[in-house]
C-alpha positions in Angstrom: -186.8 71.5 -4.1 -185.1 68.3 -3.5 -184.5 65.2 -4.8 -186.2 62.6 -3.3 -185.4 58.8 -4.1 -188.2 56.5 -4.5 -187.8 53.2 -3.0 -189.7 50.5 -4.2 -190.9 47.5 -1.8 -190.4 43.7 -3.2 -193.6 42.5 -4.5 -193.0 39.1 -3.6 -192.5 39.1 0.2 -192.6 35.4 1.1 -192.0 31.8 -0.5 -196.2 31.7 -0.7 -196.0 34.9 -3.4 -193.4 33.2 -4.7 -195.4 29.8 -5.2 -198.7 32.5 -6.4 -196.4 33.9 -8.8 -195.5 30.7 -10.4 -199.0 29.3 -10.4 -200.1 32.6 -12.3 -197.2 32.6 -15.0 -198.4 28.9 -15.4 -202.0 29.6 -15.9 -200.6 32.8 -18.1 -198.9 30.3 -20.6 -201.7 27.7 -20.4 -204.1 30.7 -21.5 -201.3 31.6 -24.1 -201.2 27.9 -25.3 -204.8 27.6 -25.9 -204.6 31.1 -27.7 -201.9 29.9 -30.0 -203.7 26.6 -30.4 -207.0 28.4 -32.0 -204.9 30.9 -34.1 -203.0 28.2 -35.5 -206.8 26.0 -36.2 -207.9 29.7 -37.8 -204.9 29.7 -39.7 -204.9 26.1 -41.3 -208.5 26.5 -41.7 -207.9 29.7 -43.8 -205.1 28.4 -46.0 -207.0 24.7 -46.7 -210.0 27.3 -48.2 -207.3 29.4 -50.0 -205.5 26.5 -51.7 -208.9 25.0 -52.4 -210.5 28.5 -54.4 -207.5 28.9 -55.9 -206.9 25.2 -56.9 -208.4 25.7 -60.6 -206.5 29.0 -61.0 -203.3 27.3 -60.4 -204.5 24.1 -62.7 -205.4 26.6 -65.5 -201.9 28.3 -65.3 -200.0 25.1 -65.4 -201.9 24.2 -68.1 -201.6 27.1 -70.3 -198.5 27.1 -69.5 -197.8 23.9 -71.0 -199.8 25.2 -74.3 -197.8 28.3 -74.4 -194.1 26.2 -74.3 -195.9 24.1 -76.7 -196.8 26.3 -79.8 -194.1 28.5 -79.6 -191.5 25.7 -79.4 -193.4 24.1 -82.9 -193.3 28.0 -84.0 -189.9 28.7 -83.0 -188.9 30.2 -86.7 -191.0 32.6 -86.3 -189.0 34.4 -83.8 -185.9 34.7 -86.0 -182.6 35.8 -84.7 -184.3 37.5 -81.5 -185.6 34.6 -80.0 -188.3 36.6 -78.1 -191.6 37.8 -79.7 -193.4 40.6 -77.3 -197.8 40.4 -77.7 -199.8 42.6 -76.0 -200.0 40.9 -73.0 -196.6 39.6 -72.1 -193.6 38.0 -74.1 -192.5 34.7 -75.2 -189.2 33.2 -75.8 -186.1 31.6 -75.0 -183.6 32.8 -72.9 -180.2 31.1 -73.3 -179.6 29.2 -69.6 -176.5 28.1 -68.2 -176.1 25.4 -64.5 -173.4 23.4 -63.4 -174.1 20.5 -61.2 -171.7 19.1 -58.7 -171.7 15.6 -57.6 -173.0 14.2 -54.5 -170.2 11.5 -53.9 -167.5 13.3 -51.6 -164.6 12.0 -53.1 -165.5 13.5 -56.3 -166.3 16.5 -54.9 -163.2 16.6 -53.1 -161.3 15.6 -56.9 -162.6 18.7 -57.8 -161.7 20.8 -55.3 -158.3 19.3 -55.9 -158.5 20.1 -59.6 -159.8 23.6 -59.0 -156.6 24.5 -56.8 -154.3 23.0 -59.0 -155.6 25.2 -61.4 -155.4 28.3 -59.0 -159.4 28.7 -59.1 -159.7 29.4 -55.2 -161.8 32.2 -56.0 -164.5 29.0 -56.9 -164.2 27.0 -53.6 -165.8 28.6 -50.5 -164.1 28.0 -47.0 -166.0 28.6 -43.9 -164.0 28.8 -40.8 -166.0 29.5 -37.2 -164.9 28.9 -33.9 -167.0 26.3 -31.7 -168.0 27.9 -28.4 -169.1 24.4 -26.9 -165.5 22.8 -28.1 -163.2 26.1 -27.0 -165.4 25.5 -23.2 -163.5 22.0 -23.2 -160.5 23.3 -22.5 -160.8 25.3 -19.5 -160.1 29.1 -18.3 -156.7 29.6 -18.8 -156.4 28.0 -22.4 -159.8 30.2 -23.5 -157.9 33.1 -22.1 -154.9 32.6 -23.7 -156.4 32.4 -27.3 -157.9 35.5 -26.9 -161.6 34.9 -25.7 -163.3 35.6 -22.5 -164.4 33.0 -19.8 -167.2 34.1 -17.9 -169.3 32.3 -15.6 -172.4 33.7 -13.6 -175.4 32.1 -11.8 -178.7 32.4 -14.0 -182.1 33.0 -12.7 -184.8 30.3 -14.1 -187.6 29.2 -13.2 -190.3 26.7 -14.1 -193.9 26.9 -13.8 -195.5 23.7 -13.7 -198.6 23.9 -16.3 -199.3 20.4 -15.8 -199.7 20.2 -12.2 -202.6 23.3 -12.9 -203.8 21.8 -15.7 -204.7 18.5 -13.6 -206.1 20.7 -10.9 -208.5 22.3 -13.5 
């Protein structure tokens, strides 16, 4: 048997379908809208009950907690040299804990950048180098080309439904 090829009208055969099509991918994204618009009341709804059951659980954690770092802190000897005492339920203790903080200032921050290189810590300063698509565009066809990346231009479809015109017609 042969092949046969199937050929497939346009659905849209005049600037009227056109127009029908945009009215209906409007009213599609209004009914999305309103859909979204619930969920999200659902969801808000749901996590204002959540945080308000589980409000005391969270108070009574903090507040243990704060007894726990307490006594053991005013019975720190009785760890001895382990520092960590397990119970039956969990362990407490301290754990030795090490930060550095940078300053905020940008001339001290570049001081120590400075420092760090004169001392040939590179490995500690991170450099990020990326190439700006929007900046490279600047300069035209033939420079993009000649630094190795490709100019391409091409017409793109878009459209735009207007909601609000349906919505006032609602």
């Amino acid at each position: 048997m042969a092949r046969k090829r199937v050929i497939e009208a346009p659905a849209l055969k005049n600037w009227e379908d056109v127009d029908g099509a945009l009215k209906e991918i409007a009213e599609a994204q209004l009914a999305i809208g309103d859909i979204e618009a619930e969920l999200n009341r659902q969801i808000n709804g749901a996590k204002a009950v959540a945080a308000r059951e589980s409000k005391p659980h969270h108070d009574r954690i903090a507040k243990l907690e704060r007894d726990l770092k307490d006594f053991v802190e005013e019975h720190r000897s009785d760890l001895g040299k382990s520092k960590t005492r397990t119970l039956n339920f969990g362990e407490v203790g301290f754990r030795l804990s090490t930060s550095v903080s940078i300053p905020k200032a940008k001339e001290k921050v570049a001081e120590i950048i400075r420092r760090l290189k004169a001392r040939q810590m590179t490995d500690c300063i991170i450099v990020e180098e990326k190439i700006s698509k929007d900046a490279l565009k600047k300069y035209g066809e033939d420079t993009v080309n000649a630094v190795g990346a490709t100019w391409k231009q091409k017409d793109a479809f878009g459209y735009e439904a207007y909601s609000e015109k349906l919505e006032r017609t609602l």
